[in-house]
C-alpha positions in Angstrom: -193.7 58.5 177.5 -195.6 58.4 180.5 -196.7 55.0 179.6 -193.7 53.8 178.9 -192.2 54.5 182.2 -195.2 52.5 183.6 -193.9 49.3 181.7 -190.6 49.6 183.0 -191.9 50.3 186.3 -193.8 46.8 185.8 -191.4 45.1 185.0 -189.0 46.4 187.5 -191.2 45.5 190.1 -192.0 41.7 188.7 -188.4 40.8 187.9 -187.8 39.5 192.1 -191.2 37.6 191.5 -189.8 36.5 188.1 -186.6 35.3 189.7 -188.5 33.2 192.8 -190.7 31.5 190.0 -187.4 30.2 188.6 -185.9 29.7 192.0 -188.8 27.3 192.8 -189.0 25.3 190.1 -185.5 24.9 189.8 -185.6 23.5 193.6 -188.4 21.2 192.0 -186.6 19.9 189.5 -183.3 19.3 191.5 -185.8 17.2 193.8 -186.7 14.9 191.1 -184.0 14.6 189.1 -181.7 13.8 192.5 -184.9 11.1 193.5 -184.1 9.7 190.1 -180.7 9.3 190.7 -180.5 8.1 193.4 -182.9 5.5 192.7 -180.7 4.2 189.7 -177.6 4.0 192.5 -176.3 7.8 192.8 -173.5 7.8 195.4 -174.5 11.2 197.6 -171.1 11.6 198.5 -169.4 11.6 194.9 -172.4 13.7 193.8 -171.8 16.7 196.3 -167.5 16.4 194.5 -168.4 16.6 191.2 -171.5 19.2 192.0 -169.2 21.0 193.5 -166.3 20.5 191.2 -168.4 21.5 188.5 -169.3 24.8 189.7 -165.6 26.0 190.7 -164.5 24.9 186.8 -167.6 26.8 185.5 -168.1 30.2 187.8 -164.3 31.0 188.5 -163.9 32.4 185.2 -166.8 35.1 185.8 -165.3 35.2 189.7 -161.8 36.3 188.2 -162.5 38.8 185.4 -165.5 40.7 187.3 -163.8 40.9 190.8 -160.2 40.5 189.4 -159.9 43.9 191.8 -160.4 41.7 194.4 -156.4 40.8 194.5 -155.0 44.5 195.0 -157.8 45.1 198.0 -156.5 41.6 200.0 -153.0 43.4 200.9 -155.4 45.2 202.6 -157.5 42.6 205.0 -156.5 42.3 208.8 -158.7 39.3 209.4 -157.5 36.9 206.5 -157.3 33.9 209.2 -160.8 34.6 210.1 -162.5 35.0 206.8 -160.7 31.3 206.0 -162.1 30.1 209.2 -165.3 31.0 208.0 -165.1 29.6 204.3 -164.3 26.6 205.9 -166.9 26.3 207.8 -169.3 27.5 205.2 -167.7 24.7 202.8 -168.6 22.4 205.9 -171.8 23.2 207.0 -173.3 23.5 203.3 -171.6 21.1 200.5 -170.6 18.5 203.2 -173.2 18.1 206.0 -175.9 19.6 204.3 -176.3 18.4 200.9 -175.2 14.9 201.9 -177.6 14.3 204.8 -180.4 16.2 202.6 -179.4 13.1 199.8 -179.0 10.7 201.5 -182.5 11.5 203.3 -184.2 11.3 200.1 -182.7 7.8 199.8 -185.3 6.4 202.8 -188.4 8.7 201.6 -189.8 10.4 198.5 -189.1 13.5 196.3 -192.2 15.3 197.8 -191.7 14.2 201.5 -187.5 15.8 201.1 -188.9 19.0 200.2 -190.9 19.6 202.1 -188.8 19.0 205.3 -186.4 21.4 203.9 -189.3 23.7 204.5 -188.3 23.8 208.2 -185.0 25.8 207.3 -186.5 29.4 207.9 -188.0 28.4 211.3 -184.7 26.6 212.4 -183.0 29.7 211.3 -185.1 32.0 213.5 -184.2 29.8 216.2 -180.7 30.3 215.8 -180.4 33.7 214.8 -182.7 34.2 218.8 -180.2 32.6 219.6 -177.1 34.4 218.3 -179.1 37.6 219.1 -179.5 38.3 215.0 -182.5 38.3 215.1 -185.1 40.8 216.9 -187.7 39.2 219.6 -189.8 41.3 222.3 -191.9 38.3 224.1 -194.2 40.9 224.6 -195.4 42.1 220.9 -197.9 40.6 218.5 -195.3 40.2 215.7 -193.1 38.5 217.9 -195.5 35.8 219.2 -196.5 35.3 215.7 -192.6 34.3 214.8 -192.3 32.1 217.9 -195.8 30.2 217.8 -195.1 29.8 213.8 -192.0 28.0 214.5 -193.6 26.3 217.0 -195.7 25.0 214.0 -193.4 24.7 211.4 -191.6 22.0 213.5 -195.1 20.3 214.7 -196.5 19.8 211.2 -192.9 18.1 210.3 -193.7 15.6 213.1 -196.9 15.3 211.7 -195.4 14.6 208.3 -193.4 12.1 210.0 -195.4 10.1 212.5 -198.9 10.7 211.0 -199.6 8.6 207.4 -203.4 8.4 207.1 -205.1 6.7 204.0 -204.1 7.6 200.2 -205.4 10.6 198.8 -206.0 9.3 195.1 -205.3 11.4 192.1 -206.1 11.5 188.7 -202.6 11.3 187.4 -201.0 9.3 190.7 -203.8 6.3 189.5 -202.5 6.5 185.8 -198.7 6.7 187.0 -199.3 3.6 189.3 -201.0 1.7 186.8 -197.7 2.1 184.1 -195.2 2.2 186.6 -193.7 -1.7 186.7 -193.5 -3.6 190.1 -189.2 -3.8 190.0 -189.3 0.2 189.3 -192.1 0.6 192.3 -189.2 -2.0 194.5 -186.7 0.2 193.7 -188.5 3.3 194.9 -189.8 1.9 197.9 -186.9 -0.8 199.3 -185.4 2.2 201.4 -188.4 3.9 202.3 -187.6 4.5 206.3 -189.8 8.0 207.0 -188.3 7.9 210.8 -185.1 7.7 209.4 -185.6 9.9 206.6 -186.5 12.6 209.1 -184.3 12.9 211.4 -181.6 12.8 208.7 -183.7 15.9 206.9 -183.9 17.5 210.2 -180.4 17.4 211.3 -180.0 18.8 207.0 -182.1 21.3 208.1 -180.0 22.4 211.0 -176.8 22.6 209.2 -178.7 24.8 206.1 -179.6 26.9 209.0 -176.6 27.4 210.5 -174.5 28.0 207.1 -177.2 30.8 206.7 -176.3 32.4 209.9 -172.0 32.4 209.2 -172.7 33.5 205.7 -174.8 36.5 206.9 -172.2 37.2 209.1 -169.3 36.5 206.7 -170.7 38.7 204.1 -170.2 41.5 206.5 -166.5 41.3 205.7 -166.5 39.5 203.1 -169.1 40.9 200.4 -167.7 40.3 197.3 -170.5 37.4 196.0 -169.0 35.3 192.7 -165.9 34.9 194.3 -166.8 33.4 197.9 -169.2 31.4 196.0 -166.5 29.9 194.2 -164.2 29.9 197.6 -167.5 27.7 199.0 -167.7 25.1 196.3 -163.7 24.6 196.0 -163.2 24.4 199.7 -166.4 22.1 199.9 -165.7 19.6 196.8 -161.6 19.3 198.5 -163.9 18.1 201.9 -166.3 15.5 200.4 -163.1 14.5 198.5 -161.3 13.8 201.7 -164.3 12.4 203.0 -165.6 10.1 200.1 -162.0 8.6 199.8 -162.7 7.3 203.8 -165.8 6.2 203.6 -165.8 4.6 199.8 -162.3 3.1 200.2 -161.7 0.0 197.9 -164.5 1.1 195.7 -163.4 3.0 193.1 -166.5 2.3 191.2 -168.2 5.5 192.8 -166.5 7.8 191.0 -167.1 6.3 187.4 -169.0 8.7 184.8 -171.2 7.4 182.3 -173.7 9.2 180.0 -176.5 8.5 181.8 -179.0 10.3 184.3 -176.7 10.7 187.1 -174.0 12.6 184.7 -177.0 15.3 184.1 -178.1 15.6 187.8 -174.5 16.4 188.5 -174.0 18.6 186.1 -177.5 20.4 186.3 -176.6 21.2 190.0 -173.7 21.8 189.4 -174.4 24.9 187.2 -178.1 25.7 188.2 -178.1 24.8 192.0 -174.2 25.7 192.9 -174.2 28.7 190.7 -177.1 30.9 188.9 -179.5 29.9 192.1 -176.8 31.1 194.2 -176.7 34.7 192.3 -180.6 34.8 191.4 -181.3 34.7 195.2 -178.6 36.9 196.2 -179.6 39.7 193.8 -183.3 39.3 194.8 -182.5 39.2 198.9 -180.6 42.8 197.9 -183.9 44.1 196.8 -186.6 41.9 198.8 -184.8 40.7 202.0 -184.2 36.3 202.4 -188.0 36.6 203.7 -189.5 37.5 200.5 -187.6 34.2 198.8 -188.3 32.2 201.9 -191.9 32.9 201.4 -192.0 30.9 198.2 -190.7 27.7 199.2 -194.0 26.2 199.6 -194.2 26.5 196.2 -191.3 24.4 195.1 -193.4 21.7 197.2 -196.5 21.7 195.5 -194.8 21.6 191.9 -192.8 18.7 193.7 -195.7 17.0 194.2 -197.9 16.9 191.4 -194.7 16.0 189.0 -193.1 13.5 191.3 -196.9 11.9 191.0 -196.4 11.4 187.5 -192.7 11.0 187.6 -192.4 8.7 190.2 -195.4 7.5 191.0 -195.4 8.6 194.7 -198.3 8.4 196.8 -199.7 11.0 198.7 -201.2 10.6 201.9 -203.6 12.9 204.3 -200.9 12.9 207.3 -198.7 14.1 205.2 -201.5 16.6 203.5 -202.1 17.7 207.0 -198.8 18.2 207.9 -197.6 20.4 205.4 -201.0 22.9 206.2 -199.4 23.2 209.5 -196.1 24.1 208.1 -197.2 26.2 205.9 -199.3 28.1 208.7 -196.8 28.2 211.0 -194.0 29.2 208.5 -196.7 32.6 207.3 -196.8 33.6 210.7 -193.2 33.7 211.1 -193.0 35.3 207.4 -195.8 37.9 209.0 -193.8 38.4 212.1 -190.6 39.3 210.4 -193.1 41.8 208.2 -194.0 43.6 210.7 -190.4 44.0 212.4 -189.0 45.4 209.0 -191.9 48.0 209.6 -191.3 48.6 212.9 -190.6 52.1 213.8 -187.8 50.9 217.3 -186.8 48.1 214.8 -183.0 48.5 214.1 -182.9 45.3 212.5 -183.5 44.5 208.8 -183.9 41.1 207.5 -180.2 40.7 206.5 -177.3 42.2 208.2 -176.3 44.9 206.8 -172.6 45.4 205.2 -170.4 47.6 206.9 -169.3 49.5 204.0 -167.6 52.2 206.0 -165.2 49.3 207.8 -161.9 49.4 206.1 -161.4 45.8 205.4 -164.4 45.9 202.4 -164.0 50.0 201.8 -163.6 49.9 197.8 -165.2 46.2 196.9 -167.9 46.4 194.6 -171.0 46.3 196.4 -173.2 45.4 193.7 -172.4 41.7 193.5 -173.5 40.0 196.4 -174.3 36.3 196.4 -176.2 34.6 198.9 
């Protein structure tokens, strides 16, 4: 008996490591499979609608019957107009800004080079949540110097990334991928490339995946029921990149065409693995772990990135870029250590989330086992 409890204990304890593993190499093959498409002519803008689209039509369902209680408890909301506010911005900051600049990015650079940008996001959102006063900073503690000289790092290795190329680091695989890969698939790959570009576009991405972090944290405060502002996120989003699409793409209604091909799969593989389970997944495990714990693993998703978008792709890598991300990934540890140690803290009244207010009377009686991030 005994060692059957030590089996479930086991697994207890490896299902949030379980759940990162697939949260990473989901984000690894949404990086290739969007590189893909857009290299065959993926509009970014249609992409983000149907995305979107796809993950209302497919999660509202679940949204309905499992918080269906939902619709006796909003007689009961005082701040209706500023829960809306928020969706809206949410739907803005994510599905419109985000996404798109984070696509249209990885138009101008390469699978491997996209992601790991986007590693930036947790030291971008430390800055803002200093900022905003969510998050805890005492200039003159260890743990706190950690988190501000990591983020100091985390943004110089990007420039490094960016400015620094250096010669070719040859691999194995990348030899065999360039000798098979024909010279109109290597033009298409590399007739945008534009790293200066390419950054500043990932960087502003960055900002805005920052941001929608910091409103959802505070959203969920009164608004914790998960599934259903999920769904509220993506509708509100996709009826945005509608408006704007139809602006910007006027005249050329060829952008919204389906075909069975490989853009059809990337919309509908983000639409339900990206726009919905990833959402839960991480949600579920920032309950248990705290958003540090998830953040931690990001790296991660970069490596995989790079060794299959190698093979996939063909892209080179280069020791500036090598460099770089050893920089980032230094600088984002320290801030990971740093938030370590104020979760440990003994004057630390802060934990890595906020907390929901339970006891406030505008989310007494919601269930407070979903909750999506």
């Amino acid at each position: 008996m005994k060692r059957n409890e030590r089996v479930v204990k086991w697994l207890n304890d490896a299902k949030p490591y379980l759940g990162v593993a697939f949260l990473q190499l989901s984000n690894a093959g949404s990086a290739i499979i969007s590189k893909v498409a857009l290299n065959q002519g993926m509009n970014p803008f249609t992409f983000t609608v149907y995305r979107n689209v796809i993950a209302v039509v497919f999660f509202s369902p679940f949204a309905i019957y499992f918080e269906r209680y939902l619709c006796r408890k909003l007689s009961s909301l005082t701040a209706l107009a500023s829960i809306f506010f928020k969706i809206m911005l949410l739907a803005l900051l994510e599905p419109v800004l985000n996404l798109n600049l984070y696509y249209i990015g990885m138009r101008y650079s390469t699978a491997t080079f996209a992601v790991t940008m986007i590693n930036l996001v947790p030291a971008v959102t430390f800055l803002l949540a200093w900022i905003f006063r969510l998050e805890n900073v005492k200039i003159k503690t260890l743990h706190s110097q950690a988190k501000i000289i990591g983020t100091t790092s985390a943004i110089g290795g990007a420039m490094i990334m960016t400015l620094v190329k250096g010669p070719t680091i040859v691999l194995p695989w990348t030899k065999h991928s360039n000798d098979i890969v024909s010279h109109s698939t290597q033009h298409v790959v590399n007739q945008h490339n534009d790293p200066i570009k390419a950054a500043l576009l990932l960087t502003a991405s960055c900002c805005c995946g920052a941001s929608f972090a910091i409103v959802q944290a505070i959203t969920r405060k009164s608004y914790p029921v998960g599934l259903s502002l999920t769904t509220l996120i993506c509708m509100v989003g996709a009826l945005q990149v509608s408006i704007l699409t139809l602006i910007l793409e006027r005249g050329n209604a060829s952008v919204w065409s389906l075909h069975w091909d490989i853009t059809l799969l990337t919309y509908v593989y983000h639409g339900l693995v990206r726009s919905g389970v990833v959402y839960y997944i991480s949600g579920i495990i920032m309950k248990v772990k705290g958003p540090v714990f998830v953040t931690a693993f990001n790296p991660i998703g970069m490596v995989i990135v790079a060794i299959i978008g190698s093979f996939v792709l063909s892209e080179k890598l280069y020791l500036g870029r090598v460099l770089g991300a050893v920089v980032i990934f230094v600088g984002l540890y320290l801030v990971i250590w740093g938030k370590s140690k104020d979760q440990t803290s003994p004057n630390n009244d802060q934990n890595d989330a906020l907390p929901i207010d339970h006891k406030h009377p505008q989310v007494q009686g919601l269930n407070k086992d979903i909750i999506v991030v």
